[in-house]
N, C-alpha and C positions, 0 to 999 in steps of 0.2 A: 504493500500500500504506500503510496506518494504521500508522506506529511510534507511536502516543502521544505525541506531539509536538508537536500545536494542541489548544490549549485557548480554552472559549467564555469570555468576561468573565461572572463572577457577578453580575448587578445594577449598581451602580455602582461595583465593583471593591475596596470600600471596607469595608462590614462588611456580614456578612450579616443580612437579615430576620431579625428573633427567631422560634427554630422552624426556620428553615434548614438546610443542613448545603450547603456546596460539594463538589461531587460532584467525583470523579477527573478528570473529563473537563473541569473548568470549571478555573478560578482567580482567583485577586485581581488587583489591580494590583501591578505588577511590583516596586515596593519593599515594599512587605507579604508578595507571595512570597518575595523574598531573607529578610526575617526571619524566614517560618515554616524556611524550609530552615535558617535558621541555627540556630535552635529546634530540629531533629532531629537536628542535628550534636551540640549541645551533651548533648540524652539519649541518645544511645548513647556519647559518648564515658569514661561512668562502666565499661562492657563492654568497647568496641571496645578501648581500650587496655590496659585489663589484660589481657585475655588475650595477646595478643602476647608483653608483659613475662613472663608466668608462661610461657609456652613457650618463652622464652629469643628470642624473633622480634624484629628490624627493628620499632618501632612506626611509624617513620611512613611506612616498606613497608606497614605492615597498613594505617594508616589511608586512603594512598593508592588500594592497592586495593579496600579499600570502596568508594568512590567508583566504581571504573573496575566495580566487580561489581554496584552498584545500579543502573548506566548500562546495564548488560547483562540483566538482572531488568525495569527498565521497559521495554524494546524488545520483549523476550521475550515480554512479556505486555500489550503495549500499554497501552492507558490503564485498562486497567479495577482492578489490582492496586495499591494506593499501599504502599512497602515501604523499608525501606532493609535493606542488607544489611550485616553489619559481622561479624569476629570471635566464633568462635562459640565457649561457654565450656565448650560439650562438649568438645571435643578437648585440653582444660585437661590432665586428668587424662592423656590419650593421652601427651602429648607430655613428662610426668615418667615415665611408666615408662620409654618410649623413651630417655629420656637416662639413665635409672638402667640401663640395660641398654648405657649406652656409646655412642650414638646420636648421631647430628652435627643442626647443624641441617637439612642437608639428608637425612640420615635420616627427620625430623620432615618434612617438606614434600614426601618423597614419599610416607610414608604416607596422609600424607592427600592427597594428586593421587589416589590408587587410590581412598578414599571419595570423593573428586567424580564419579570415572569410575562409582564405583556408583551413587550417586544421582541421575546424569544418566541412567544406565539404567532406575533402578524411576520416575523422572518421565514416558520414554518408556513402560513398562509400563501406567501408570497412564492415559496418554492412549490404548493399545490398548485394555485390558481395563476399565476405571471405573476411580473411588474406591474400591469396595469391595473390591477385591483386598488395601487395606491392613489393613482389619481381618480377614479370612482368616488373613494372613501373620501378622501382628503383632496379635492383639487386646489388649486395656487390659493383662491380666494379666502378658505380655510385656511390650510398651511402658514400663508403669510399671517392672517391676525391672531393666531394662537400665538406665532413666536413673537410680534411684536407685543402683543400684551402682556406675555410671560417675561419680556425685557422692561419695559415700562412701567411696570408691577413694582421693579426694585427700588424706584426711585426714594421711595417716601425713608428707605434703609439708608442711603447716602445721606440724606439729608438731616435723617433725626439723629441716624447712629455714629457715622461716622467725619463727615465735613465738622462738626460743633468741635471735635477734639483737640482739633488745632488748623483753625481755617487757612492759615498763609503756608502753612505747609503744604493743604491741599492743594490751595491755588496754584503754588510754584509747581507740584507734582502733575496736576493737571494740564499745564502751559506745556509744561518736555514731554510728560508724553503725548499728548496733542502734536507739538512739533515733529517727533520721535518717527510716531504712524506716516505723517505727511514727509518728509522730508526724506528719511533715512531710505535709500535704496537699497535692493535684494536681501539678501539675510540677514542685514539688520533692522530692515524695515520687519520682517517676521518676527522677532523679539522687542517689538518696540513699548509695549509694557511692560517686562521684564526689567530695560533700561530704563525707564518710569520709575521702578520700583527701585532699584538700586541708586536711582540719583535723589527718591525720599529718601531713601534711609541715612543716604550722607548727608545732607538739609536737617534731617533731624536732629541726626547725630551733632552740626555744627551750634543748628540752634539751640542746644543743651550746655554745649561748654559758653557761647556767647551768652545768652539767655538769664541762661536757670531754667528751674522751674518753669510747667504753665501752667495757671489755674486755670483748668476746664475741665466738662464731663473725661470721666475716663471710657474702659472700654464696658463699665458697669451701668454707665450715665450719671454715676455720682459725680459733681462736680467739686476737684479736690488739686493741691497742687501733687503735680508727678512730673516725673523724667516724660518726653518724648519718646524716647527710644531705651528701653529695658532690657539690659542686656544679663543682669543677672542670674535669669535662669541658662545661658550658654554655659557659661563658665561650670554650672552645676550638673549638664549633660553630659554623658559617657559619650566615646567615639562610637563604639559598637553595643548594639541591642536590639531587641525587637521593638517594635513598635506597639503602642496598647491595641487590643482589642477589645471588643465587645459584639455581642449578638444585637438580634435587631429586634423590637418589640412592634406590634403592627395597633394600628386606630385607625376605624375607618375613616373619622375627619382629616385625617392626616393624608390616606391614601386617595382621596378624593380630589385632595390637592395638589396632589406629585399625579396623578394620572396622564393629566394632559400632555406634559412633558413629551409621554411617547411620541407623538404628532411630531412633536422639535425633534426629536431623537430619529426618527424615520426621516425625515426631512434634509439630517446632517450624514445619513448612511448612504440612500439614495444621490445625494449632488456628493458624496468623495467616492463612491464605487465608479459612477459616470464620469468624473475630473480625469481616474485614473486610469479608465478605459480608454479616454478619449487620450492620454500623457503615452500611453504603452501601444496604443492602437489594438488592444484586443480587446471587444464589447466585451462588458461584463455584465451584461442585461442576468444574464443563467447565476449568477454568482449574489445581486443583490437578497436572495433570500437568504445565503449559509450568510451576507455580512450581516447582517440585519438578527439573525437565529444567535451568531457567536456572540454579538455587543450585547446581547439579552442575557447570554449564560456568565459573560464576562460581569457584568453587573450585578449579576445576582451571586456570584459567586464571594466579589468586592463587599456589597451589603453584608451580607452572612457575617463578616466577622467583621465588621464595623466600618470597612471602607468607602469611599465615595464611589456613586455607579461611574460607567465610562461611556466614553465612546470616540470613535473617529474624530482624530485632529486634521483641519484644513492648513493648521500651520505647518507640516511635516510635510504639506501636498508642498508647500513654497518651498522648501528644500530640495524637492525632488526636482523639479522645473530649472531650479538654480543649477542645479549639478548635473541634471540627466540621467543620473543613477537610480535606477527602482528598484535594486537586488533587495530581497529581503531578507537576505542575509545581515545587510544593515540596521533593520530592523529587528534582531535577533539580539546584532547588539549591545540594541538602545534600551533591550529589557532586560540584559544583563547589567549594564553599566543603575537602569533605575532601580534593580532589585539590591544594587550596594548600598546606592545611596538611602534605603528603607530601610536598613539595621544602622543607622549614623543616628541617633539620638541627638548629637548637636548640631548636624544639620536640622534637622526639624526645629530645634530650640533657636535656630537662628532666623526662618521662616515664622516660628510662631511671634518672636520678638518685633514683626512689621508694625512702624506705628502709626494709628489708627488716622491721623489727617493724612496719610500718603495712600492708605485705604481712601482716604476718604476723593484725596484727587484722582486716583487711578478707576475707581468705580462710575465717577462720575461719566468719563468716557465710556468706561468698559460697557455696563449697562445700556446708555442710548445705542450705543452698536447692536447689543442684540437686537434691543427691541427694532432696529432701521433695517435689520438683516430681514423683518416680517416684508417692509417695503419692496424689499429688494428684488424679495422672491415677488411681487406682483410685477413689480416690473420687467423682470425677464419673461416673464408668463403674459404681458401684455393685457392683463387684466383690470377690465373695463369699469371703473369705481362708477359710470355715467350710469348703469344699469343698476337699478334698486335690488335686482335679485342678490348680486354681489353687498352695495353699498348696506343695507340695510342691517344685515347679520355680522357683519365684519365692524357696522358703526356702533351694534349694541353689543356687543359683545367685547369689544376694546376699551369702554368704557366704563361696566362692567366690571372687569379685570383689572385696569390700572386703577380706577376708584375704590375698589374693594367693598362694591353693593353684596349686600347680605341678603339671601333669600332663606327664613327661615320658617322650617317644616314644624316642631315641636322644639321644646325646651333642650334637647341634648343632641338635636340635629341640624343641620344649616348647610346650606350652599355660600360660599360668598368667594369673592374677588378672582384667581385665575380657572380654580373649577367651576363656580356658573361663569365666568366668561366663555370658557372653551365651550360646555356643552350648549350656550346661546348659541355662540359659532355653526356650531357642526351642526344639531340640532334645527336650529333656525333655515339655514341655507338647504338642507334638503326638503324638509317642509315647505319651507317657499317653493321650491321648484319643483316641487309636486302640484303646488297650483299653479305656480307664474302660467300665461299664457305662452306658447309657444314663440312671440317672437323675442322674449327676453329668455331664451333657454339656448343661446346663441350656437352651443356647442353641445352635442353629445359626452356625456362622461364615459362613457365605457365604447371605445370602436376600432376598429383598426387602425385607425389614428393613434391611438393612446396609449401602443403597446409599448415605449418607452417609457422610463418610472418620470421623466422630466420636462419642459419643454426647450423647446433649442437656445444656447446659449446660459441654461442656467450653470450658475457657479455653485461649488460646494458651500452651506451651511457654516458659521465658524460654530468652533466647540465654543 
């Protein structure tokens, strides 16, 4: 049986023919392969670690099991998929309602165990029925206002949680990385929050020795004087250890909440299997159900002992593009190099030490992007906001969501803010179009048209 685990030598192992591209199946020589892996490690780690930090998670839990979930994604899908899987920034938003509703973290980490068990379902689905069952279910007009509202959602956390900590730090941290994104070309444009976070932490750190003290909320919201940048639990971290764990405990308010996520998460499977199809020239139309079945099993596996779910990074697509390299053997590894970094206790003590206005400017970006990514995808999909069948479910249900309207059923039960947003969504749009009149039904959902998961020219999803 083929795991994706031998690979042919490229040429002389050394640098590809001009015009080349190193196919999935081949690779370099084996110290060029450890750099490129090192090279993947280093662009998702501007993602893979904040989100953990903002879910209140174990980062070098999360980072760990990246590793052990990209191990599980290349098996899945043998050689043909090059992928890393890391921390997804969708669930961002999931896991501050949840704790604003009183939520542990293992509250957090069985919600989303139940979106893995979903998403390992619609993966098997999608291997029964096609690709095109996704756009039926889900077409653009959905798709995009779940994810912009599931990004938009977050704001009210920027604002109350983290900007008040220490606002000039945000603003500075906001401005570079702003610049960072726009300015910085190829691979360092891919870690431009990364470099965001690292030119906080030096700001912080300067503004401590000039400074002092600040008095403002801390990370409790008690307003008290403290250090910016707490470095004291590093020095108290081991080099080598595991990382805590914990099992997941499940509430169905909790689960109601993280649900929708899937939508986001199918959404970021389908635009990087197609990115990488279209990068390698081999359709991988047959392939999106094993990615889509693996990030479900990866996820639930991550949950299980208290890790952050995962999935496909679009930032590792930008490496690949950069270099022309898609062996997965470099990606083999990039889960070897993040499985060391998961037993370093003082790495994580250094990541958990981020302080909270460099959060607070880094979010403030990070967050509208998701939510703009909803846009994005309407606009690649050329979807026509002029038609009330689209506008109408997309406008109450965005609103909805980012508002945080509460629909409640009895005393210990309730819908509110991204879970009645989504099912407004979904719900709304096909009920509409079960009556719209046929001329606002522009397009067929299901036809031989729509046997690709996307429409032309869409781009990959960011994590």
């Amino acid at each position: 049986m083929d795991l994706g685990v031998r690979w042919k030598l490229h040429g002389d192992g050394r640098t590809p023919t001009p015009g080349a591209v190193v196919r999935p199946d081949e690779r370099l020589s084996w110290p060029r392969t450890f750099g490129l892996g090192a090279q993947h490690v280093v662009a998702m780690f501007g993602a893979s670690f904040v989100a953990p930090v903002l879910m209140g998670l174990d980062p070098n839990l999360a980072i760990m099991m990246s590793g052990v979930a990209t191990v599980i994604f290349l098996l899945s899908t043998r050689v043909r998929v090059p992928s890393y899987l890391g921390c997804s920034l969708s669930f961002v938003g999931v896991a501050a309602v949840i704790r604003a509703q009183g939520g542990t973290s293992a509250t957090v980490t069985g919600a989303c165990f139940v979106v893995g068990v979903a998403l390992f379902l619609v993966g098997l689905a999608v291997q029964r029925f096609g690709a095109r069952i996704i756009h039926a279910a889900m077409p653009p007009i959905v798709t995009g206002a779940v994810v912009m509202l599931i990004g938009f959602n977050l704001a009210p956390v920027t604002a109350s949680t983290y900007w008040p900590q220490d606002q000039w730090t945000a603003l500075l941290t906001m401005l570079v990385t702003g610049a960072a994104v726009v300015c910085l070309r190829g691979f360092w444009s891919r870690i431009a929050i990364f470099l965001g976070l690292v030119f906080g932490y030096a700001v912080s750190w300067a503004f401590d020795r000039i400074f002092g003290r600040i008095h403002s909320a801390d990370a409790s919201g008690k307003v008290t004087d403290h250090w910016r940048l707490d470095l004291s639990g590093v020095g108290k971290a081991d080099w080598i250890g595991l990382p805590s764990f914990h099992g997941p405990t499940f509430q169905w308010s909790a689960i109601l909440v993280a649900l929708p996520v899937v939508i986001a998460l199918v959404a970021e499977n389908a635009g990087h299997v197609k990115a990488v199809g279209e990068m390698t020239g081999d359709p991988l139309d047959d392939e999106l159900g094993t990615a889509i079945s693996a990030d479900g099993a990866a996820s639930m596996l991550s949950t299980a002992v208290g890790g952050p779910p995962n999935t496909t990074y679009s930032e590792n697509i930008g490496v690949m593009a950069a270099t022309r390299v898609y062996s997965t053997a470099a990606y083999w590894a990039a889960a070897g190099f993040a499985l060391l970094f998961g037993v370093c206790p003082k790495f994580g003590a250094v990541v958990a030490a981020i302080p909270g206005g460099v959060l607070g400017g880094i979010t403030v970006i990070l967050y509208g992007m998701i939510g703009l990514l909803g846009a994005q995808i309407w606009l690649n999909a050329r979807v026509d906001l002029r038609n009330p069948l689209n506008l109408v479910p997309a406008a109450a249900g965005i609103i909805i969501g980012i508002g945080g309207v509460t629909l409640k059923f009895t005393d210990n039960f309730s819908l509110n803010g991204i879970a009645l947003g989504t099912i407004v969504v979904i719900t709304g749009y096909h009920a509409l179009r079960a009556m719209a009149p046929a001329h606002l039904r522009q397009e067929p959902l299901l036809d031989s048209g729509t046997s690709a998961y996307d429409g032309p020219g869409d781009q990959p999803a960011s994590s």
